[in-house]
C-alpha positions in Angstrom: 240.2 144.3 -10.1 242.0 141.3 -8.9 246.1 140.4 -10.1 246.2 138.1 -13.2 248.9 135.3 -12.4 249.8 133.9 -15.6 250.7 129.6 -14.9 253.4 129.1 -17.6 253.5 125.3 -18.5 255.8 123.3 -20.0 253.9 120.8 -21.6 249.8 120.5 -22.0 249.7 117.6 -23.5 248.9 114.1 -22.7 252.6 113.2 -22.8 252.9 116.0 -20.5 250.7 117.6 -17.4 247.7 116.6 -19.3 247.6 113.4 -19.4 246.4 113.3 -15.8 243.6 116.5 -16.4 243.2 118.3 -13.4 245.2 116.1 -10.7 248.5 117.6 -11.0 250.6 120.1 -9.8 249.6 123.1 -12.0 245.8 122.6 -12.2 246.2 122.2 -7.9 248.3 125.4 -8.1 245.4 127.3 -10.3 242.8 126.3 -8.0 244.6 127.7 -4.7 245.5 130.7 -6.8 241.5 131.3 -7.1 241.3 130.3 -3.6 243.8 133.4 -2.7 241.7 135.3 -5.0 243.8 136.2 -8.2 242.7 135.4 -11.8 244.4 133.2 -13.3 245.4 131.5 -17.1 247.2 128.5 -17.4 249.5 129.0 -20.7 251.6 126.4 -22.3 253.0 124.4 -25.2 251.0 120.7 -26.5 254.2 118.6 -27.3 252.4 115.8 -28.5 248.4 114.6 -28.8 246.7 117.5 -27.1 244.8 116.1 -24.0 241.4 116.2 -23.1 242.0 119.1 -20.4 239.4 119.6 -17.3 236.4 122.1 -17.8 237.1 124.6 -15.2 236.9 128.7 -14.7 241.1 128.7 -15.9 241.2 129.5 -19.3 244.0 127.4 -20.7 246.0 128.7 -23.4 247.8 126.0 -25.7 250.4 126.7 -28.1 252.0 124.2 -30.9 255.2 122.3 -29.9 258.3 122.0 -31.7 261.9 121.3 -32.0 264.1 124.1 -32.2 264.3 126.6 -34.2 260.5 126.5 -34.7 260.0 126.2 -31.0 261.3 130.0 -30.7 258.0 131.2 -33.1 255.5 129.4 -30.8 257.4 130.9 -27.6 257.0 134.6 -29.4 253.7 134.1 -29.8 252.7 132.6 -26.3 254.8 135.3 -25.0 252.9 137.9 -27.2 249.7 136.9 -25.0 251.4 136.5 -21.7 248.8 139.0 -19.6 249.5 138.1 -15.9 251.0 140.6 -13.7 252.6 138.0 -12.3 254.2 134.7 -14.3 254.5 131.4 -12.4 256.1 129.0 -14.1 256.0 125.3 -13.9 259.5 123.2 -13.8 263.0 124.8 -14.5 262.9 124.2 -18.3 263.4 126.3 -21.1 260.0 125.7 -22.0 258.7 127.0 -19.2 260.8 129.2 -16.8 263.5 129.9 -19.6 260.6 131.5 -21.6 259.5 133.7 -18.2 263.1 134.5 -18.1 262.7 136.2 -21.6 259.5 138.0 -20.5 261.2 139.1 -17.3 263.9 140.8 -18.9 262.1 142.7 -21.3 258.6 143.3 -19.0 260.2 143.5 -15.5 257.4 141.6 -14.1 258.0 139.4 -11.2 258.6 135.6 -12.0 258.2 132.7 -9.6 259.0 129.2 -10.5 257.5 126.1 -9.2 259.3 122.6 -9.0 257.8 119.7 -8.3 260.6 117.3 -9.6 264.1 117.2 -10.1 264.4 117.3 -14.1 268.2 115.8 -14.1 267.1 112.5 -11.8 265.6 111.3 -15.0 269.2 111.2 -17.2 271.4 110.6 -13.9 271.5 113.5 -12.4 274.5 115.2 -11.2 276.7 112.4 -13.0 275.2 113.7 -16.3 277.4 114.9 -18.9 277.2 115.6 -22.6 280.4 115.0 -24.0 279.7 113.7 -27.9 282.4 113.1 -30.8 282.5 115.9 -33.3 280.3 114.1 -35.7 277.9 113.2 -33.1 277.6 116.9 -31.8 276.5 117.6 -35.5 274.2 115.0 -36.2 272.8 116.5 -32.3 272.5 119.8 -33.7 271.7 119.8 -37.5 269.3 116.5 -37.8 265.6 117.5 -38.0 264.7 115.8 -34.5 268.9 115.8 -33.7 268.4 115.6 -29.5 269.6 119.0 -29.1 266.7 120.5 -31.2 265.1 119.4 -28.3 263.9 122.2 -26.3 264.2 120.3 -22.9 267.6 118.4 -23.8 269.3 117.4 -20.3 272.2 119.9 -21.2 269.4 123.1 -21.0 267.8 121.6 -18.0 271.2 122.1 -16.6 271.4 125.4 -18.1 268.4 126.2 -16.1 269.5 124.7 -13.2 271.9 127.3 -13.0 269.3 130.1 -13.3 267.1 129.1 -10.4 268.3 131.6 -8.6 266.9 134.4 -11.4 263.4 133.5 -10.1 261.4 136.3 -7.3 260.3 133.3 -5.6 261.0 129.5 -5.8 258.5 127.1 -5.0 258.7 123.3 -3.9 256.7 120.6 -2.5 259.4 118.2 -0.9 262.2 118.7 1.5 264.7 117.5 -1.1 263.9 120.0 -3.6 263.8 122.5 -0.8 267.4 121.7 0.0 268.6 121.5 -3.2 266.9 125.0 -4.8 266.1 126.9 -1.5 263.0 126.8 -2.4 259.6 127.4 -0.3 257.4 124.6 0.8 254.0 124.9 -0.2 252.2 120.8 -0.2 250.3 119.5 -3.0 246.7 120.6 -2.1 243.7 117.9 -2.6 240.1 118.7 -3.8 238.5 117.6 -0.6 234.8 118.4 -1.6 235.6 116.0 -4.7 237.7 113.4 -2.8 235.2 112.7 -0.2 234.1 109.1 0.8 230.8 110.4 2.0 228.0 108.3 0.4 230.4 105.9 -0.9 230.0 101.7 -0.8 233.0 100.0 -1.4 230.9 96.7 -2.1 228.8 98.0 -4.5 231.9 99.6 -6.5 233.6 96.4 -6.1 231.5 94.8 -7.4 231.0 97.5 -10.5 234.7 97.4 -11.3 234.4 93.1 -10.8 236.9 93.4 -7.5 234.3 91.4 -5.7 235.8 88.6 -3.6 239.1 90.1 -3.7 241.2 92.4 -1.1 241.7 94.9 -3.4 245.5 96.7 -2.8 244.9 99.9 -4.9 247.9 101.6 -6.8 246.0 104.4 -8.0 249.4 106.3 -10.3 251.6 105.3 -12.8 253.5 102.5 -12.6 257.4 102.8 -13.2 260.1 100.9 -11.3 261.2 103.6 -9.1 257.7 103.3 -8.0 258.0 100.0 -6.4 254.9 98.4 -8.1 257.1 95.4 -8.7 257.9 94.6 -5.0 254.4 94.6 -3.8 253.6 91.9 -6.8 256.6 90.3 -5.2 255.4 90.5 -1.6 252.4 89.0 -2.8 253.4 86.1 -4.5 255.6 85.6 -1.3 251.9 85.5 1.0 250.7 83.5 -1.9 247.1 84.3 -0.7 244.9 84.1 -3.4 242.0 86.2 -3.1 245.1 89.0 -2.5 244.9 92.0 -5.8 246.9 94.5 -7.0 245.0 96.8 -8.9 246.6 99.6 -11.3 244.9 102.4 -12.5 245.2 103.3 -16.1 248.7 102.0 -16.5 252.1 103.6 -18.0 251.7 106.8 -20.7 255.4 106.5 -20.7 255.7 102.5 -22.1 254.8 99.0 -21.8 256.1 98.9 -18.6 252.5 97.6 -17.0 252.2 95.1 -19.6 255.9 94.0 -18.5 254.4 93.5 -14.7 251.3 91.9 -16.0 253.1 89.3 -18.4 255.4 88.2 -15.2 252.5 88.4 -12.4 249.5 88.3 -14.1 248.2 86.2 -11.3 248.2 89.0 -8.8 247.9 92.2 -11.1 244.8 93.5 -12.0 244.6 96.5 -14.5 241.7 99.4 -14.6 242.0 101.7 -17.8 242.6 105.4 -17.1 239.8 107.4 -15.5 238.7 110.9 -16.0 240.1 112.8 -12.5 236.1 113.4 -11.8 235.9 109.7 -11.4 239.2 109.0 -9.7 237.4 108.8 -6.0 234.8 106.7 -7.3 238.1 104.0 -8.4 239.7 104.7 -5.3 236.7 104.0 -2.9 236.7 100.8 -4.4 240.0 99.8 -2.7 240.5 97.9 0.6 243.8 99.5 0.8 246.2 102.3 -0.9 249.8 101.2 -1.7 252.5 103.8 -2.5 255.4 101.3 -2.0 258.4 104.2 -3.4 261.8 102.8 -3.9 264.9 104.5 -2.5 265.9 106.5 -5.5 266.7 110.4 -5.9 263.4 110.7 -8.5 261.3 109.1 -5.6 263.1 111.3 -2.6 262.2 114.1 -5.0 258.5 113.9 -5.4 255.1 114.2 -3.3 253.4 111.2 -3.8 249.6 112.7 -5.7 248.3 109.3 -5.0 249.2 109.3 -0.8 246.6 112.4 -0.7 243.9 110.9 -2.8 244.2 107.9 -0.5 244.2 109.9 2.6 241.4 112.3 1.5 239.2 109.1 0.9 239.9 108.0 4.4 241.7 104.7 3.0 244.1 102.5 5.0 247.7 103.1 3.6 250.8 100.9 3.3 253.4 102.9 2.3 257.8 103.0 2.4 259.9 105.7 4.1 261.1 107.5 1.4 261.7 111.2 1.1 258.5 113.6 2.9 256.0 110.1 2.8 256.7 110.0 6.3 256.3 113.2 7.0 253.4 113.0 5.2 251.4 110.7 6.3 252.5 110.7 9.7 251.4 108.1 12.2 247.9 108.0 10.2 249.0 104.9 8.1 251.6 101.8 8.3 255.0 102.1 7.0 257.6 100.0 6.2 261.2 100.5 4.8 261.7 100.3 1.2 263.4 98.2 -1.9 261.7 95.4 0.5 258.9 93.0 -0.8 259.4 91.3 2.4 258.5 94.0 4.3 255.7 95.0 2.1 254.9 91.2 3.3 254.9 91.8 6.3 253.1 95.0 6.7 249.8 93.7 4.4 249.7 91.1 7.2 249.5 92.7 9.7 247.2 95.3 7.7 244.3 92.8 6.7 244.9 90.9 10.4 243.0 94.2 12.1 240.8 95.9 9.3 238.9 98.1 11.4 242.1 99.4 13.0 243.1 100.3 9.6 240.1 101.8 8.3 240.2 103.8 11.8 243.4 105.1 10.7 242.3 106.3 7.2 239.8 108.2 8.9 242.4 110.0 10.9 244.4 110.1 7.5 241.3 111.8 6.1 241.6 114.4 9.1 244.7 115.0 8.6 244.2 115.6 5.1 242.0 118.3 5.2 244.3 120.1 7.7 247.7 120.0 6.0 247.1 119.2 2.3 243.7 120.3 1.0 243.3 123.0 -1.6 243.1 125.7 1.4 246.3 124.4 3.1 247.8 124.8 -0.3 246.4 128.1 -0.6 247.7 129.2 3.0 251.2 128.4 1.8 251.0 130.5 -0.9 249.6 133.7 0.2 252.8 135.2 1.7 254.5 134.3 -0.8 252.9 135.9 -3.5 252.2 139.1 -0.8 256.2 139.4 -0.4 256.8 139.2 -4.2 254.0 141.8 -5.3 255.6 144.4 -2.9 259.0 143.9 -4.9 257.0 145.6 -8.0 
């Protein structure tokens, strides 16, 4: 019989990891599990409108969301059905690792923890403190939605913070979060078979998703200003070419922060709703070119760009900023320029569009490189001693 590994989730709804189905970190890290040959259940909380989740051989276990205290009856019950002989939860938050705390202690069964973000960069990180008035500390903690009924309140994120260390095995994808939690490194893995550009015609998909006529820069994630999205509408209103496009897929879950962009430069922006993840290389293959144009900031140094790999697995040209592991990354497969820079960004969609061919030559060595370093199997590789090491600690 093959080990159960249990994926503990934070959040499954489309506010949370579902809102992108199966192109983030845990569904990558169930499908390499497979790969390593363990069965696995992705468990987890919907905090929100539950999402449309992908149709694969993971069961996925959802439990209702709420403030405290009812949060603690949905964590007894998720914790009632917990089966894996090993638990791997998602991001250091209560709702996730703090509940595989709770069934460490009273189970002894090893816990790993995987973090693919630093929780604190979103509230200001180590310059965060919760310091409230006396009345405000009650209205916090006695108002029906007060924000520390909130099971993921800053001030338990940097509770959990402290408990990292709790964890049989940390896991990270970035050299920042490697540094900061001592973590191993084990790279987002890409669906190669699905991300293929076999068979397909950029023209004819242009002309499907009405990009004919245009050069068609592709920004195939969420846009949010750490993100960058705003300099390359800058950079192109600088080249003021006008057959130039930005093209955004399925546009902020968070806010109105793509309508923002659109209402200032409209002219340049073009938005595609969201896509199923099935469909995602079908979008991308319409693109000339991939841009992940990352500001400078601790949230960006702290992530793995999902939307460099689908760009590389299609074999697309990349323009992209050095910031955090995207150099690394990419390597010397795609152009890159430095960041917080739309003159830069400028410069380096000249000189992209000045040699195509070149370009596309490189996304086919981005492709390559892909498949060696961050496909599904790569991600797989990566966890195998990992999960060997912590089994023997049973």
């Amino acid at each position: 019989m093959p080990l159960k590994i249990s994926l503990l989730v934070s959040d499954l709804s489309q506010q949370g990891a579902g809102r992108w189905g199966g192109a983030v970190r845990p569904f990558l890290l169930a499908a390499a599990l497979k790969q390593c040959g363990y069965e696995v259940k992705i468990f987890g909380f919907n905090f929100g409108v539950a999402a449309v989740l992908p149709t694969t051989d993971v069961p996925i276990v959802t439990f209702p969301g709420h403030f405290y205290p009812q949060f603690l009856r949905s964590a007894r019950q998720l914790l009632k059905q917990l089966d894996g002989d090993i638990i791997y939860a998602y991001k250091p938050k209560p709702t996730s690792f703090g509940v595989g705390l709770l069934h460490k202690l009273t189970t002894g069964r090893p816990l790993l923890l995987d973090i693919d973000d630093w929780e604190l960069s979103w509230h200001g990180g180590d310059t965060w403190r919760y310091r409230p008035a006396l009345k405000q500390l009650a209205r916090d903690l006695l108002k029906p939605e007060g924000e520390l009924r909130h099971p993921d309140h800053p001030l338990y994120l940097q509770g959990m913070e402290k408990l990292v260390a709790r964890a049989d095995a940390v896991t990270t994808h970035t050299q920042f979060l490697k540094q900061r939690f001592s973590g191993e490194y084990v790279p987002n893995g890409k669906d190669t078979s699905l991300f293929n550009p076999d068979g397909y015609d950029t023209a004819g998909l242009k002309e499907r998703y009405r990009l004919s006529g245009y050069r068609v820069l592709m920004f195939p994630g969420a846009p949010r200003p750490y993100k960058g999205v705003e300099d390359v509408l800058m950079a192109l209103e600088r080249l003021n070419q006008p057959d130039l496009r930005l093209v955004i897929v399925g546009g902020s879950p968070y806010d109105d922060y793509d309508q923002q962009l659109e209402r200032q430069w409209g002219r340049w922006l073009i938005r595609l709703p969201k896509m199923p993840y099935t469909l995602m290389p079908d979008v991308i293959a319409a693109a000339d070119a991939i841009v992940i144009p990352q500001r400078d900031t601790p949230a960006a140094q702290a992530q793995f760009p999902l939307k460099l790999t689908d760009g590389m697995a299609m074999a697309k040209p990349i323009l992209a900023t050095r910031v955090g592991d995207i150099p690394e990354i990419l390597g010397d497969t795609g152009y890159l320029v430095e960041p917080d820079s739309p003159q830069s960004l400028a410069v380096g969609i000249q000189a992209l569009f000045a040699d195509l061919e070149t370009a596309k030559a490189q996304g086919l060595r981005a492709r390559r490189k892909c498949l060696t370093d961050y496909s599904i199997e790569a991600m797989a590789e990566a966890l195998k001693p990992i999960l060997t090491r912590v089994m023997k600690k049973r």
